[in-house]
TORKOL-4160 file (C-alpha; in steps of 0.2 Angstrom, whole numbers, padded with zeros to 4 digits, m for minus):
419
<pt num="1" X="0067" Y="m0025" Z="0153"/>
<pt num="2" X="0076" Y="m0028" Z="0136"/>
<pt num="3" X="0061" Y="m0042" Z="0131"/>
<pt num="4" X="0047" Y="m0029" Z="0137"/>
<pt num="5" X="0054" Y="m0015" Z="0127"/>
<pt num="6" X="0058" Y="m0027" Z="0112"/>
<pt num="7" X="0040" Y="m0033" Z="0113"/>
<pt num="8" X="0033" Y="m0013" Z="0115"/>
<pt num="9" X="0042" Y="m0009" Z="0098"/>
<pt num="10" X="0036" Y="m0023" Z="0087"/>
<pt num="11" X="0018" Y="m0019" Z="0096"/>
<pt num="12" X="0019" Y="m0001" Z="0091"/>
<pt num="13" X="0024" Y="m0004" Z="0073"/>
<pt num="14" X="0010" Y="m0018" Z="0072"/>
<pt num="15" X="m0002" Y="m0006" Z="0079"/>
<pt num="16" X="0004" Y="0009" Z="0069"/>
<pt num="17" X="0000" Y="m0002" Z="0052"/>
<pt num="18" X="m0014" Y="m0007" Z="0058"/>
<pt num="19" X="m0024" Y="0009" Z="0060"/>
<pt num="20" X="m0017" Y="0017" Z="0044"/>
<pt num="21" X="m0024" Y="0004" Z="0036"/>
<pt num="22" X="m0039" Y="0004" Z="0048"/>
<pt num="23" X="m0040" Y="0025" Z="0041"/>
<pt num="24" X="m0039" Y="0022" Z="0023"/>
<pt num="25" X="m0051" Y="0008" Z="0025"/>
<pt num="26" X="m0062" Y="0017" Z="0033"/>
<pt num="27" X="m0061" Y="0033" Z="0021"/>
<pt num="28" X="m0066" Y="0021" Z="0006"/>
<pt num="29" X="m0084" Y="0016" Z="0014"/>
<pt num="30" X="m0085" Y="0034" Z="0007"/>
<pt num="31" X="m0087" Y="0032" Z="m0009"/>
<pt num="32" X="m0103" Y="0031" Z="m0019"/>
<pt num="33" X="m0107" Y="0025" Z="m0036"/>
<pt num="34" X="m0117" Y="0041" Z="m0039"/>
<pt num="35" X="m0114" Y="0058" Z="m0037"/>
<pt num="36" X="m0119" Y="0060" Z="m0019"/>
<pt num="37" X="m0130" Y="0075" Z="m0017"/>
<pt num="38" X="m0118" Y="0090" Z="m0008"/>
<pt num="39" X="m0107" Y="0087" Z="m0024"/>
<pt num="40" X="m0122" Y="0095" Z="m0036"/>
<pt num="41" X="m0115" Y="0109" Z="m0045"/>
<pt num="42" X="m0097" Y="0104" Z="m0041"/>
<pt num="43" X="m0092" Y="0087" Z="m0050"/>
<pt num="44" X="m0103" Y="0081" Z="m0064"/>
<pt num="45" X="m0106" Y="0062" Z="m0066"/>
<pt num="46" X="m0091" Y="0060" Z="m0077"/>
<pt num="47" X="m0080" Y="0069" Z="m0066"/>
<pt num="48" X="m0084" Y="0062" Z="m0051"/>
<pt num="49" X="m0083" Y="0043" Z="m0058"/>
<pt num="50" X="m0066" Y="0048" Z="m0065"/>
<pt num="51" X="m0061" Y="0055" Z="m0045"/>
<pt num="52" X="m0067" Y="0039" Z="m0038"/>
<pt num="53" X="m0057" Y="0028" Z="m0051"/>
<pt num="54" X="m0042" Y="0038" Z="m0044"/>
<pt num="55" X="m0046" Y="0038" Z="m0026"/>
<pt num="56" X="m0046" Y="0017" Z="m0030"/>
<pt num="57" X="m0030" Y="0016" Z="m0037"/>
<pt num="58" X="m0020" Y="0027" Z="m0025"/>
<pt num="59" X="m0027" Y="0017" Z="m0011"/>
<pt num="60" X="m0025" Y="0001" Z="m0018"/>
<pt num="61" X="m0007" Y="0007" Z="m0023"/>
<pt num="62" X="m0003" Y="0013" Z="m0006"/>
<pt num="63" X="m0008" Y="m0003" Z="0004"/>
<pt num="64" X="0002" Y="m0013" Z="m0008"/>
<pt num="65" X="0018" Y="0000" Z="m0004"/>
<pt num="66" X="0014" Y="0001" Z="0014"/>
<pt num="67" X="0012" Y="m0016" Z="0016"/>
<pt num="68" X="0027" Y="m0020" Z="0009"/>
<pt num="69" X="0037" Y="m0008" Z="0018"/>
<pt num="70" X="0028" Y="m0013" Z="0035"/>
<pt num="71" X="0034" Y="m0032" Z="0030"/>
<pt num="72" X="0054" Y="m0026" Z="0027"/>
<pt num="73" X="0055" Y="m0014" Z="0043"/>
<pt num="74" X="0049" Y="m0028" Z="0054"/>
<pt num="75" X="0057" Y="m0041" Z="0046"/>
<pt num="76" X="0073" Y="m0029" Z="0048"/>
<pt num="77" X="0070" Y="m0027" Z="0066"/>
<pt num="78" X="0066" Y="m0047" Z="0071"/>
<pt num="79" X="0082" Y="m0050" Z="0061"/>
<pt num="80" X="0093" Y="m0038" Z="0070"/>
<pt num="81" X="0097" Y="m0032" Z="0055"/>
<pt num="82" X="0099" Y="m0014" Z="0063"/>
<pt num="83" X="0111" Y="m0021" Z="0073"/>
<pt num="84" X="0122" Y="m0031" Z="0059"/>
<pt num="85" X="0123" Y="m0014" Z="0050"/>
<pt num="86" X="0127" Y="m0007" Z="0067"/>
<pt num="87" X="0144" Y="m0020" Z="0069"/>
<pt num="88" X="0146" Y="m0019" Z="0052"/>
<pt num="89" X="0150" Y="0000" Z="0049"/>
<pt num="90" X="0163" Y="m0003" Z="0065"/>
<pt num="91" X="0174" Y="m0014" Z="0059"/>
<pt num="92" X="0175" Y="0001" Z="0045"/>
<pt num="93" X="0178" Y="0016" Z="0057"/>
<pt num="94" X="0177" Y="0018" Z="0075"/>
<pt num="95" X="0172" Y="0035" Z="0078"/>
<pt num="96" X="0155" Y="0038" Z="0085"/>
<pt num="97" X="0151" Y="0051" Z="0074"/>
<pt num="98" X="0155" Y="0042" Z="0057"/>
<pt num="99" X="0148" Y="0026" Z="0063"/>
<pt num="100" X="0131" Y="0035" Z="0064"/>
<pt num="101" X="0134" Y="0047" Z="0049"/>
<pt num="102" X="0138" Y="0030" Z="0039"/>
<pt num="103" X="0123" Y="0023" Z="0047"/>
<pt num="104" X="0110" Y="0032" Z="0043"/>
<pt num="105" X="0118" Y="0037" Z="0027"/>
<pt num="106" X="0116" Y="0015" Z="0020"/>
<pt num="107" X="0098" Y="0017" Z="0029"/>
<pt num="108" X="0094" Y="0032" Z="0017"/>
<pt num="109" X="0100" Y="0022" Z="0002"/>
<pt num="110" X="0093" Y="0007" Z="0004"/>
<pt num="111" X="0075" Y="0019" Z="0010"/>
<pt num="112" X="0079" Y="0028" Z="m0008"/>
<pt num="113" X="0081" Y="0012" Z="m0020"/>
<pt num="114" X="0066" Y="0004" Z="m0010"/>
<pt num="115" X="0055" Y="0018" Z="m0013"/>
<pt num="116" X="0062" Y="0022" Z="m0032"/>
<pt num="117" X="0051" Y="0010" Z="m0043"/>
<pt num="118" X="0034" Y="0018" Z="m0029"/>
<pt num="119" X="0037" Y="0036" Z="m0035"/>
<pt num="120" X="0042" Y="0031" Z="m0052"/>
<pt num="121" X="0024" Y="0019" Z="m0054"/>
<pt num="122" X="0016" Y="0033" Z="m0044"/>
<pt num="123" X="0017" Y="0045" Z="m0057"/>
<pt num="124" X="0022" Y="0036" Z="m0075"/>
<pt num="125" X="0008" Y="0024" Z="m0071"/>
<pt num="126" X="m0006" Y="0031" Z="m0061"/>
<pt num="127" X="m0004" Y="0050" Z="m0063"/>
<pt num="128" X="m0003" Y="0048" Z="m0080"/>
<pt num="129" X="m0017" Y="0037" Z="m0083"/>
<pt num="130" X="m0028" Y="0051" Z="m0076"/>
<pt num="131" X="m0018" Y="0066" Z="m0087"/>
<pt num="132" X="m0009" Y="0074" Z="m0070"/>
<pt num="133" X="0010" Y="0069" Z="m0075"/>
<pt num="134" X="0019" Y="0082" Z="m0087"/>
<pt num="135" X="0034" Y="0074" Z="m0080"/>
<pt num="136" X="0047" Y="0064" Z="m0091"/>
<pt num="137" X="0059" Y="0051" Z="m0085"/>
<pt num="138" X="0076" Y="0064" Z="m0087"/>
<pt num="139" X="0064" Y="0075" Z="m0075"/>
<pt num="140" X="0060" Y="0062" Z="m0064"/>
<pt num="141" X="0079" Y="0055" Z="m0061"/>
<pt num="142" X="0086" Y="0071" Z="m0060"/>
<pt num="143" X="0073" Y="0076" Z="m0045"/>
<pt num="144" X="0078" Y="0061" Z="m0037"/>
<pt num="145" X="0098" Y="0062" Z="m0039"/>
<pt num="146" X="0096" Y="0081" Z="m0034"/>
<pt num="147" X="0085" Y="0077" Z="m0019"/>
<pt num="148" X="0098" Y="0064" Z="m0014"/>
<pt num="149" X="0111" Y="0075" Z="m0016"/>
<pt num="150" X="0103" Y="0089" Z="m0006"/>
<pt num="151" X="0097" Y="0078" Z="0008"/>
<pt num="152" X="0118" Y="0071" Z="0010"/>
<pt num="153" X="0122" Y="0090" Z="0011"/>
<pt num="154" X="0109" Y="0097" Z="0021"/>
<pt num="155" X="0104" Y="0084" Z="0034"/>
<pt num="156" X="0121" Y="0076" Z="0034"/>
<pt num="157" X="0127" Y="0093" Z="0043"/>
<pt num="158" X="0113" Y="0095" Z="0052"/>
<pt num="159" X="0116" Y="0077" Z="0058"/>
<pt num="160" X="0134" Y="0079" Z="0062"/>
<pt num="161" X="0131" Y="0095" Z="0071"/>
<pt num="162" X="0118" Y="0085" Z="0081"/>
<pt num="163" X="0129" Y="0071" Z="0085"/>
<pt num="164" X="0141" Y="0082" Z="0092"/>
<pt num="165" X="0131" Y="0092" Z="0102"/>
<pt num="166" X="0124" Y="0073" Z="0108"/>
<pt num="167" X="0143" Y="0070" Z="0114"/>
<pt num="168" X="0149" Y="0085" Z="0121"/>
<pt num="169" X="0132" Y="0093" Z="0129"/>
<pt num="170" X="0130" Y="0080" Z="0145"/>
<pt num="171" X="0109" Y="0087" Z="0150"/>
<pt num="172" X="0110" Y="0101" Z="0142"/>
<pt num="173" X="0110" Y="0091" Z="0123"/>
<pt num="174" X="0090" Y="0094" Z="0121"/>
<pt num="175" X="0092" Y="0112" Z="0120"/>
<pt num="176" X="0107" Y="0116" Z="0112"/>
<pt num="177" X="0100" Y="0103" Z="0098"/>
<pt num="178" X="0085" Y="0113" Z="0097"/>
<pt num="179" X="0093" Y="0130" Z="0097"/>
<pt num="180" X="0101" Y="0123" Z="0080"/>
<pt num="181" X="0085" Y="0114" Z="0074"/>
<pt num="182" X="0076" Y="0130" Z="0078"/>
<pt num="183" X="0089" Y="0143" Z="0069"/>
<pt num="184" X="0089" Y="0130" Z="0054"/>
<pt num="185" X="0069" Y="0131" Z="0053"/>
<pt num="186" X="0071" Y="0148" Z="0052"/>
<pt num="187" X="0081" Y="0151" Z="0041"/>
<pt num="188" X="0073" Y="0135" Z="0030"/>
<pt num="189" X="0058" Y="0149" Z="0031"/>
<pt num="190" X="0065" Y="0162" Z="0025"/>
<pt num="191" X="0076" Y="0157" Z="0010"/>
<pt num="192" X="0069" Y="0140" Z="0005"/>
<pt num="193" X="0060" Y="0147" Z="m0011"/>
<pt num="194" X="0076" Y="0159" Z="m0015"/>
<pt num="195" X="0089" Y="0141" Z="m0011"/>
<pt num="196" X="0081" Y="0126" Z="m0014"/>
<pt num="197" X="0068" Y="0129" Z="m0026"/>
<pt num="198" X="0077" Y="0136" Z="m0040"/>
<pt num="199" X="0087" Y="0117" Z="m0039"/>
<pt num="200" X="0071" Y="0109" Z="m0047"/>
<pt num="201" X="0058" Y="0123" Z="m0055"/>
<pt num="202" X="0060" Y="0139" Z="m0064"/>
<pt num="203" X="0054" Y="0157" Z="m0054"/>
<pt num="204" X="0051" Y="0171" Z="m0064"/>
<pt num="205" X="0043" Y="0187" Z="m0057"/>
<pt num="206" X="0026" Y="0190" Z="m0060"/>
<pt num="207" X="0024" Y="0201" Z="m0078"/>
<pt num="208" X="0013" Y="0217" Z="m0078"/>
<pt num="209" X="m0002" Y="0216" Z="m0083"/>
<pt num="210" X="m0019" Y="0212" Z="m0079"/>
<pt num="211" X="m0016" Y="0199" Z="m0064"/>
<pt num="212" X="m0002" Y="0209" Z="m0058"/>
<pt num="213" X="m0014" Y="0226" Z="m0054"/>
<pt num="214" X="m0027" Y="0218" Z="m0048"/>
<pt num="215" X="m0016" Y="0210" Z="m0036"/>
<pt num="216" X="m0007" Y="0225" Z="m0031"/>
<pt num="217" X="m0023" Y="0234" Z="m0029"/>
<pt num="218" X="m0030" Y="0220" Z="m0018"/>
<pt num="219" X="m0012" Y="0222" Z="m0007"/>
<pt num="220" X="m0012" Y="0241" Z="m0005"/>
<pt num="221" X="m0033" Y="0239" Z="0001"/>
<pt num="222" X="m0026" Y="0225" Z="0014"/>
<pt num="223" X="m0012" Y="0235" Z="0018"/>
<pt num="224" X="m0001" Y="0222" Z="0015"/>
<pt num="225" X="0016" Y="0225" Z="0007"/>
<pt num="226" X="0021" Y="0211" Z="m0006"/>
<pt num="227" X="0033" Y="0217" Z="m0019"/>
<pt num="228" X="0039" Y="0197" Z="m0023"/>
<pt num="229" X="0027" Y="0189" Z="m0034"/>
<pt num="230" X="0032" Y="0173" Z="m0043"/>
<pt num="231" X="0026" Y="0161" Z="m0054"/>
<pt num="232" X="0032" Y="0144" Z="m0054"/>
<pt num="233" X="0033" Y="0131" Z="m0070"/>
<pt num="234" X="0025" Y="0117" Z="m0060"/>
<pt num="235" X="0019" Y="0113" Z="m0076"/>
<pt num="236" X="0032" Y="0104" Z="m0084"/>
<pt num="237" X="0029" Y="0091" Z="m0069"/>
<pt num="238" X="0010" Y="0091" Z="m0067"/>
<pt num="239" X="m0006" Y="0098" Z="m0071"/>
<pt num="240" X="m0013" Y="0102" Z="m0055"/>
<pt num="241" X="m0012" Y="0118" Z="m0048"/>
<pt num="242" X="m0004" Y="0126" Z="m0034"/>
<pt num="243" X="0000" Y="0143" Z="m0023"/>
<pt num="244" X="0008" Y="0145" Z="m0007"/>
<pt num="245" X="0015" Y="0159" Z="0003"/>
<pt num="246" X="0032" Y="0156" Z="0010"/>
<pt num="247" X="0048" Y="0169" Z="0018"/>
<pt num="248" X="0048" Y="0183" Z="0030"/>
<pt num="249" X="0050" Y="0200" Z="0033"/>
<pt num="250" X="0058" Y="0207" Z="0017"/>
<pt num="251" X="0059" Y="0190" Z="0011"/>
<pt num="252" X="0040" Y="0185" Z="0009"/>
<pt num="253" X="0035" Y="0180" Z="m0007"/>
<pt num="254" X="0020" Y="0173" Z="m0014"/>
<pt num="255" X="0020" Y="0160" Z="m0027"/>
<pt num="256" X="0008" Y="0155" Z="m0039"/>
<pt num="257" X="0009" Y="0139" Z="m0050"/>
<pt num="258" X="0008" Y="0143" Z="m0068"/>
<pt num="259" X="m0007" Y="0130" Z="m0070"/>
<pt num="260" X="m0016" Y="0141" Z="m0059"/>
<pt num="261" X="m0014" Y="0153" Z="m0068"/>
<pt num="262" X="m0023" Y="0146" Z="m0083"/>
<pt num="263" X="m0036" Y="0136" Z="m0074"/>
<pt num="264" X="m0043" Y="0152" Z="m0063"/>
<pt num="265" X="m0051" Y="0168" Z="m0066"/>
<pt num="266" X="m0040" Y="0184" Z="m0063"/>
<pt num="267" X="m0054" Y="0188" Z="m0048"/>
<pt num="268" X="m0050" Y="0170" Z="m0042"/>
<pt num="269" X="m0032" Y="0171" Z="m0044"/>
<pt num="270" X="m0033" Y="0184" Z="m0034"/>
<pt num="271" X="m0047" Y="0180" Z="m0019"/>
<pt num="272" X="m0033" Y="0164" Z="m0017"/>
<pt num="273" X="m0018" Y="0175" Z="m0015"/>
<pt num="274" X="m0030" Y="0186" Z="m0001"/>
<pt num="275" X="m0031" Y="0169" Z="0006"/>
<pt num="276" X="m0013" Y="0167" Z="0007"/>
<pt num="277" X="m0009" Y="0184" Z="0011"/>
<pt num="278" X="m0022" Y="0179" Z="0026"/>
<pt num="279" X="m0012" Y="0167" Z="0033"/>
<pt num="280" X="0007" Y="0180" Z="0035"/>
<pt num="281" X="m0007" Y="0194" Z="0041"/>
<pt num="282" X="m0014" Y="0182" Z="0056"/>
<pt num="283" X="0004" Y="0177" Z="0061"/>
<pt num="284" X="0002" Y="0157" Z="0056"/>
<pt num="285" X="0020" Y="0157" Z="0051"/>
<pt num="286" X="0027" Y="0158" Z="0068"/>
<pt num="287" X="0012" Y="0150" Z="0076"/>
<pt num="288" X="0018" Y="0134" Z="0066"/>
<pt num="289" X="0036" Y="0139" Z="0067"/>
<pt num="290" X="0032" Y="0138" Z="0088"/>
<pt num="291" X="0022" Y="0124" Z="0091"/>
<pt num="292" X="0034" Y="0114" Z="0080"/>
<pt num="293" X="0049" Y="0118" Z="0090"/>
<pt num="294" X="0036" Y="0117" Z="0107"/>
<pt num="295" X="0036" Y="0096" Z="0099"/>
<pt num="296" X="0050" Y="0096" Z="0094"/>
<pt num="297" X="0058" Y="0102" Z="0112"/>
<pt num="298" X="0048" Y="0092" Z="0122"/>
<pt num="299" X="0053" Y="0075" Z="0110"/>
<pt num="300" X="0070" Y="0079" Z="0112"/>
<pt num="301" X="0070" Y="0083" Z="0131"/>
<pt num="302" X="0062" Y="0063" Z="0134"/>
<pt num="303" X="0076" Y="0057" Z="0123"/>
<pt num="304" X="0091" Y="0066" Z="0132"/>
<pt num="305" X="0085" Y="0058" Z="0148"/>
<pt num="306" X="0084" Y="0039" Z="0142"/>
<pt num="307" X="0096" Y="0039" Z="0125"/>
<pt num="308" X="0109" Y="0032" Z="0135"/>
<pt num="309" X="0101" Y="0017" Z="0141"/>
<pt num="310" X="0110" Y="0002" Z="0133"/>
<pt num="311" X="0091" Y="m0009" Z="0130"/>
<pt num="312" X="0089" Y="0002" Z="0116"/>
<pt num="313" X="0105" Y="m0005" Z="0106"/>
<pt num="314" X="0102" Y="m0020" Z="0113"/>
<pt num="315" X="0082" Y="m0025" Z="0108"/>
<pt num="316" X="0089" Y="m0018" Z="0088"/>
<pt num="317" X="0104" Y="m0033" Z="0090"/>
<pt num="318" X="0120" Y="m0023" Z="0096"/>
<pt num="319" X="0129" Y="m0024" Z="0112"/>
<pt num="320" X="0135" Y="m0008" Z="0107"/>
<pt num="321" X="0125" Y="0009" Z="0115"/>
<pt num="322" X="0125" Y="0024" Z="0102"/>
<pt num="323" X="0116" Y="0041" Z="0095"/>
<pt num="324" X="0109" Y="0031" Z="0080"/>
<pt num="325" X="0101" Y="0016" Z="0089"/>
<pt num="326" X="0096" Y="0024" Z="0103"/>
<pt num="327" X="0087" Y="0037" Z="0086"/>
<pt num="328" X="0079" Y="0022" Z="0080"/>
<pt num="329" X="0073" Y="0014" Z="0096"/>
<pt num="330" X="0066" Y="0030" Z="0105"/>
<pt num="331" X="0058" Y="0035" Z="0087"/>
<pt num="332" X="0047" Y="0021" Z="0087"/>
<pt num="333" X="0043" Y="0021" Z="0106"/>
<pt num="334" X="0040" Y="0041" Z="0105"/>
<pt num="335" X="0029" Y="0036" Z="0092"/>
<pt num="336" X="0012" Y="0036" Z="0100"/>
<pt num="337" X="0015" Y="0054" Z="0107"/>
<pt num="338" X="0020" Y="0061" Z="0091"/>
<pt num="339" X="0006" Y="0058" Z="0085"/>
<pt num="340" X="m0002" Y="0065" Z="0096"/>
<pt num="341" X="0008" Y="0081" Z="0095"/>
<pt num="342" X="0005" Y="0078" Z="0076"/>
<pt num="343" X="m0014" Y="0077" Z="0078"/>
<pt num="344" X="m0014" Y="0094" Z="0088"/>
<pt num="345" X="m0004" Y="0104" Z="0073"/>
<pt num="346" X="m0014" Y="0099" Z="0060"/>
<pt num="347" X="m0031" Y="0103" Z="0072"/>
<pt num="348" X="m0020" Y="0122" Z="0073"/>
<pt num="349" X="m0018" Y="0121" Z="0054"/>
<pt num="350" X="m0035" Y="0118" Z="0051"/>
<pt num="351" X="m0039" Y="0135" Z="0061"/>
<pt num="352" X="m0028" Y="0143" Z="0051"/>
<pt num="353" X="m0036" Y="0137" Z="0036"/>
<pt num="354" X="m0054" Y="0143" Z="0041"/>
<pt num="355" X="m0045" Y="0161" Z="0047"/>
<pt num="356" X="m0036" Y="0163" Z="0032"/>
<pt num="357" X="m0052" Y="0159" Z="0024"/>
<pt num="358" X="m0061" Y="0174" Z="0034"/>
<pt num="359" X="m0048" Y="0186" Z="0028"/>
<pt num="360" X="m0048" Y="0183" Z="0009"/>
<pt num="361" X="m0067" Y="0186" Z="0013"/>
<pt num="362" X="m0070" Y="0200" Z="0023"/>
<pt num="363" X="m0055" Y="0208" Z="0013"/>
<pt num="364" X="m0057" Y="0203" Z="m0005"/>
<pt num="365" X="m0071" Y="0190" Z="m0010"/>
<pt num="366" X="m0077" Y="0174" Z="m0003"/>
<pt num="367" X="m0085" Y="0168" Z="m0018"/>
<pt num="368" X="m0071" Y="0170" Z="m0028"/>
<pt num="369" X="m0062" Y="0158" Z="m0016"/>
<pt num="370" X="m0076" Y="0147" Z="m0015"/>
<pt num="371" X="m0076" Y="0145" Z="m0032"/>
<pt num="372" X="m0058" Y="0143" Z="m0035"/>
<pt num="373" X="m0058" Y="0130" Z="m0022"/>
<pt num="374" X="m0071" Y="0122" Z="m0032"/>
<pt num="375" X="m0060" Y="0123" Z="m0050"/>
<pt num="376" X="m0045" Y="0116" Z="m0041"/>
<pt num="377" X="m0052" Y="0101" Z="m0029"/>
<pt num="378" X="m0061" Y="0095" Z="m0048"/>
<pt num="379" X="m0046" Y="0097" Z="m0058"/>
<pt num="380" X="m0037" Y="0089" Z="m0045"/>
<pt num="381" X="m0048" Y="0076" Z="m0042"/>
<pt num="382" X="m0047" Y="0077" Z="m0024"/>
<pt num="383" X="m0060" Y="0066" Z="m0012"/>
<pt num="384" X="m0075" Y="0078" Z="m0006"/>
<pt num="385" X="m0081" Y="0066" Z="0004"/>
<pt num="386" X="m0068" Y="0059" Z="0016"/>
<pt num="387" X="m0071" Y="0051" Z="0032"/>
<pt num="388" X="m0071" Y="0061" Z="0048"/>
<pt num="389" X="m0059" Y="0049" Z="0056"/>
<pt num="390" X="m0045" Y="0049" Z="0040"/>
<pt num="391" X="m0049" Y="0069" Z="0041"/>
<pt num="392" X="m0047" Y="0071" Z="0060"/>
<pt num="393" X="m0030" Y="0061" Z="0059"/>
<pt num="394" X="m0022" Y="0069" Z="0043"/>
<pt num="395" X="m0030" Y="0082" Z="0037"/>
<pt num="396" X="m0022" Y="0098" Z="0038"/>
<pt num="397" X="m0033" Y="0107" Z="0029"/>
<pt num="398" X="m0053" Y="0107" Z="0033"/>
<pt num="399" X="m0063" Y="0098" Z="0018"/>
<pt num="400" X="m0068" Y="0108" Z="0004"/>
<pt num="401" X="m0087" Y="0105" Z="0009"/>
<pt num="402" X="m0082" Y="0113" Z="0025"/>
<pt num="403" X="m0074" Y="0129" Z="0017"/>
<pt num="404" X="m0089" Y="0130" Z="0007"/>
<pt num="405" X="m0100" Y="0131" Z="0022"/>
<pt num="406" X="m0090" Y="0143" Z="0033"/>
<pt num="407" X="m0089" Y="0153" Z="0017"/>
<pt num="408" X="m0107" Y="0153" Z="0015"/>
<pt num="409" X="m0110" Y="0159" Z="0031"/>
<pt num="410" X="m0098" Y="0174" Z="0031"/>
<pt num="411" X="m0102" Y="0182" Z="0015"/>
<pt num="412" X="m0122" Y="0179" Z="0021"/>
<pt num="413" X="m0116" Y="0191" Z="0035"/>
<pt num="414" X="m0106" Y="0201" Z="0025"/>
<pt num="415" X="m0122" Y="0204" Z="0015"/>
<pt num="416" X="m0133" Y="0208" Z="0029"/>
<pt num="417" X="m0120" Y="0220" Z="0036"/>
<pt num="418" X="m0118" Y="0227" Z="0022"/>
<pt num="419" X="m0139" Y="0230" Z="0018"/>
């Protein structure tokens, strides 16, 4: 049993590289040296060259991190080096909930130094070489000492609460866990841009003026109430631009990035935030919200029922059974059918997107979207043509050549309607 699941774990990481790779592979046979012919009137030459040099560099660029991060995890595994750290951080304490804490807490360090010089080539290097970074290197360390920090806070008492729920619950651990993963989404929702944000970007309200009536015109013809309107200086990290709609009830709030601001029309700006306003009005909050906790309650359920099963500390190289082995072990076994789940949320999501889409324009104006949709995949220098497979497995938005075309069609019968 213990050689069988030993041999199923180092399959499944094997077999999890190897179609990533296989995707991104896959989504390069793409690109064309010339403008292909459904990007007429969206990139010219120069610009689409300039997008295909980027897509080239942050594939290249993430084989070479992903490869080398696939190489350390399996090395670690066929090591037992989980299971050193494991005997380790017991001859320090012998509590099982510091044992984990301190478990995953060296994992998460040695995860955050590992990925460091990735994020910091990622956007010193390549962002800046094609004029996205705004970023400096105070900026930079800064985000990735407070997002450390906030992560020890945060998840360390989310983790010890799961822990002890994990020790005390018996059967019942999945939903109890749930019930505390679920109120913390939740409330995540609600107050994330009113808690977290403010640790790394600047708020301020939306200033009268042109944008701000046009806006609250469009809200009272939708009937939708919105008196929180902020924009966000994403600009002192990036050029690319940026709105999403986050909170709810009374807590909603719509947020525009200040480089979309500048880069759109005011009817643009405005046929984007009917799109978003799209998305609170057609409920895609709480579908998200329940289909992740459907996963998510389902995932735990399976591991409640096998988590005490010693083969999982023993194939990671400890004679020892605990929470954070069995985590590790059941997280690359579960693998395979959180993906699936994963493939079925981003399906959903892509629904949304076309919905939220119809909204902005039935109620406002699709061809505002459209061609904001246009400005900001071009600035952005986002891949028009990806592959159907790379889409089907990440994408959780549909392509912009597929917004276009459902766009196209509705404001055609919106036009006919209308005559």
């Amino acid at each position: 049993m213990e050689l069988f699941v030993y041999c199923f774990i180092l399959s499944i990481l094997i077999l999890n590289f190897g179609v990533e790779r296989w995707l991104d592979y896959l989504n390069t046979t793409n690109w064309s040296l010339g403008l292909p012919p459904e990007l007429l009137g969206i990139y010219d030459e120069e610009k689409y060259k300039k997008s295909i040099a980027y897509e080239k560099s942050t594939y290249q660029f993430g084989v070479l991190s992903e490869s080398l991060s696939f190489i350390t995890i399996v090395v670690i595994f066929i090591a037992g080096g989980f299971g050193w750290l494991d005997t380790l951080v017991r001859t320090w304490v012998s509590n099982p909930i510091h044992v984990a804490l301190i478990f995953f807490g060296i994992l998460g360090l040695i995860a955050e130094v590992f990925s460091l010089p990735f994020s910091w080539y990622g956007i010193f290097v390549i962002e800046e070489r094609f004029g996205f970074n705004k970023s400096t290197q105070k900026i930079f360390f800064l985000d990735q000492l407070k997002s450390l920090v906030v992560s020890v806070i945060i998840g360390g008492l989310i983790l010890y609460l799961v822990i002890w729920i994990y020790l005390i619950a018996g059967s019942l651990f999945w939903l109890y866990t749930l019930i505390v993963i679920g109120s913390f989404s939740l409330f995540m929702a609600m107050f994330y841009s009113s808690i977290i944000v403010p640790l790394f970007n600047k708020q301020t309200p939306l200033e009268d003026g042109e944008l701000k009536t046009a806006i609250s015109t469009f809200c009272s013809q939708a009937g939708f109430v919105l008196d929180n309107i902020f924009v966000i200086d994403g600009s002192k990290r990036s050029t690319k631009a940026n709105a999403y709609f986050t909170g709810l009830g009374s807590k909603k709030r719509i947020v525009l990035y200040d480089t979309l601001i500048s880069d759109l029309t005011i009817e643009e700006i405005v046929a984007v935030l009917a799109h978003e306003t799209g998305h609170y009005k057609k409920h895609h909050i709480w579908y998200g919200l329940f289909f992740s906790m459907v996963s998510m309650g389902f995932m735990l359920y399976v591991f409640s029922l096998v988590s005490s099963n010693p083969v999982f500390a023993k194939v990671l190289g400890s004679d020892i059974p605990g929470f954070h082995l069995a985590v590790i072990s059941f997280g690359i076994l579960y693998s395979p059918l959180s993906m699936i789940f994963g493939l079925g949320l981003n399906h959903l999501s892509r629904l949304n997107e076309y919905q939220a889409d119809r909204f902005a324009a039935e109620n406002y104006n699709g061809q505002f979207l459209g061609s904001a949709l246009k400005k900001l995949s071009v600035s952005n220098l986002s891949n028009l043509t990806p592959h159907p497979a790379y889409v089907f497995f990440h994408y959780s938005h549909p392509t912009l050549m597929q917004r276009l075309r459902r766009l196209s069609t509705i404001n055609k019968n919106n036009e006919n309607h209308e005559i």
